[in-house]
N, C-alpha and C positions, 0 to 999 in steps of 0.2 A: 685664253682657252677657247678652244673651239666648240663647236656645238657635239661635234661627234665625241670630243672630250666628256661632253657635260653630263651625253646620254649614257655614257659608259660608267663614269660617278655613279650615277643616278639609280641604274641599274645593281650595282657592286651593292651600294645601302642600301636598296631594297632586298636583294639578296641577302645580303648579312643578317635585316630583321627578321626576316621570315628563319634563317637558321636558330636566331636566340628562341622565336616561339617553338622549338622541336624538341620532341620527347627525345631522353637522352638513357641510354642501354650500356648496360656495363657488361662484361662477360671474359674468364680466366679461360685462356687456350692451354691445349696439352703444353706448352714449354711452362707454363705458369704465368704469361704476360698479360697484363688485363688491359682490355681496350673498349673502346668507348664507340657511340656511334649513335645516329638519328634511325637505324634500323634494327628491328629485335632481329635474334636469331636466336637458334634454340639456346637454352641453358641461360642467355639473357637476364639482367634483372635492371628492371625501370628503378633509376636514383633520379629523375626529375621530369615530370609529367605538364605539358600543360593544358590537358586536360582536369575534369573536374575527376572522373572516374578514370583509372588506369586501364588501358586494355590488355585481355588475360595473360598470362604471366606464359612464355612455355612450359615443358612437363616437369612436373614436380620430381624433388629428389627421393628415391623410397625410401629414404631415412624420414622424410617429410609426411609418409604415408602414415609410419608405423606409430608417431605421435601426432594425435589429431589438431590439428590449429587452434590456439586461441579461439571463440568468440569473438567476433567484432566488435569495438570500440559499442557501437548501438545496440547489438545485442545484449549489453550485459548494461548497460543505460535503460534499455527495456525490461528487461529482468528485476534490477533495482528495483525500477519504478514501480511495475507490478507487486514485487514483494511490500512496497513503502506502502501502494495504495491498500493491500491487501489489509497490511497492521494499521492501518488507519481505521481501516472500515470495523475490525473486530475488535477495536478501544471504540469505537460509534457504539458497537449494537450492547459492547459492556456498560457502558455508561448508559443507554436504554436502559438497559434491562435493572440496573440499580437505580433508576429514578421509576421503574415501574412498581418495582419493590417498594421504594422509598414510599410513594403514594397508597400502593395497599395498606403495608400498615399501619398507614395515615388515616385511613379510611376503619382498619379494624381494631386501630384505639379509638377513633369516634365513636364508633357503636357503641364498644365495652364501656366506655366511660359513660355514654347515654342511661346502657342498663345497669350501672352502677347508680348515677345520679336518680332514675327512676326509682330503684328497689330503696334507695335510703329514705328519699322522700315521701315515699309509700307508706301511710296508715297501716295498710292490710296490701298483702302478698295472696296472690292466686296461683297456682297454674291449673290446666285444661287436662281434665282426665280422656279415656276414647270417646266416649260422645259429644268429648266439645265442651260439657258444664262444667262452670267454673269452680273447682276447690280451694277456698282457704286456706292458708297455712295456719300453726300454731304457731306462735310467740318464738320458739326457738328452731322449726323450721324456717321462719321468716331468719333468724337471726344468721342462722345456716344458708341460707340464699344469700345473705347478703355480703357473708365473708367469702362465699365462691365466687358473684359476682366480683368482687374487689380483687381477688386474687387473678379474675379473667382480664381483668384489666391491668392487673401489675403484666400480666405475662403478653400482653398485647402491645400497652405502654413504654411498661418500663414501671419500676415501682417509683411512684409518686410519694412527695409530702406537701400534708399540706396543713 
């Protein structure tokens, strides 16, 4: 083989790889015959790109116009997402909001059960007339204080036995 041989090989395979790297365009002529080619032309459609992003498409069909395209693959991965994080966040702030609960009235049967366990304990029962001085109960206003207390406590608690 000769050297002018070798360059001429040499050449041809380089040629040839750079055609396998080449975007490849398909398109039907008025007779109906579909051809192929490393150049768009209008009405063109890219069946194999080697690029990452396709370059733009010629002019759409107006059948194409009057139904609007899919969303993108990402668009609707984005959308997903948003909606997923969305319901995530509003089972977070429900789940708050029931442990806030859950701690109030943790907090308002401890009271109740406080002035229950007070009022039973109690010898003598007061309360505070308008100026502040302390009034006594009777015997059965105390007895009366202490089934309301009990009962502010079932309704706080929960009715207890004990």
């Amino acid at each position: 083989m000769t050297a002018r041989t070798l360059v001429a090989v040499a050449a041809t395979l380089a040629f040839a790889g750079s055609l396998a790297q080449a975007d490849v365009w398909r398109w039907k002529d008025a007779q109906g015959n579909w051809h192929y080619s490393d150049v768009p032309v209008e009405g063109a459609q890219l069946i194999k790109s080697t690029t990452r992003v396709p370059p733009p498409q010629a002019a759409a069909e107006p059948a194409a116009e009057a139904n609007p395209p899919a969303p993108p693959p990402v668009d609707r991965l984005a959308a997903r997402t948003t909606a997923i994080s969305d319901q995530l966040e509003t089972e977070s702030t429900a789940r708050k909001v029931q442990e806030d609960l859950r701690r109030k009235r943790a907090e308002q049967c401890k009271e109740a059960t406080a002035r229950y366990e007070r009022s039973i304990a109690a010898r003598r029962i007061y309360r505070e007339d308008k100026p502040g001085q302390r009034v006594y109960l009777s015997e059965a206003e105390a007895e009366k204080a202490r089934v309301e207390a009990r009962t502010d406590r079932d309704a706080a608690c929960g009715p207890q036995t004990r």
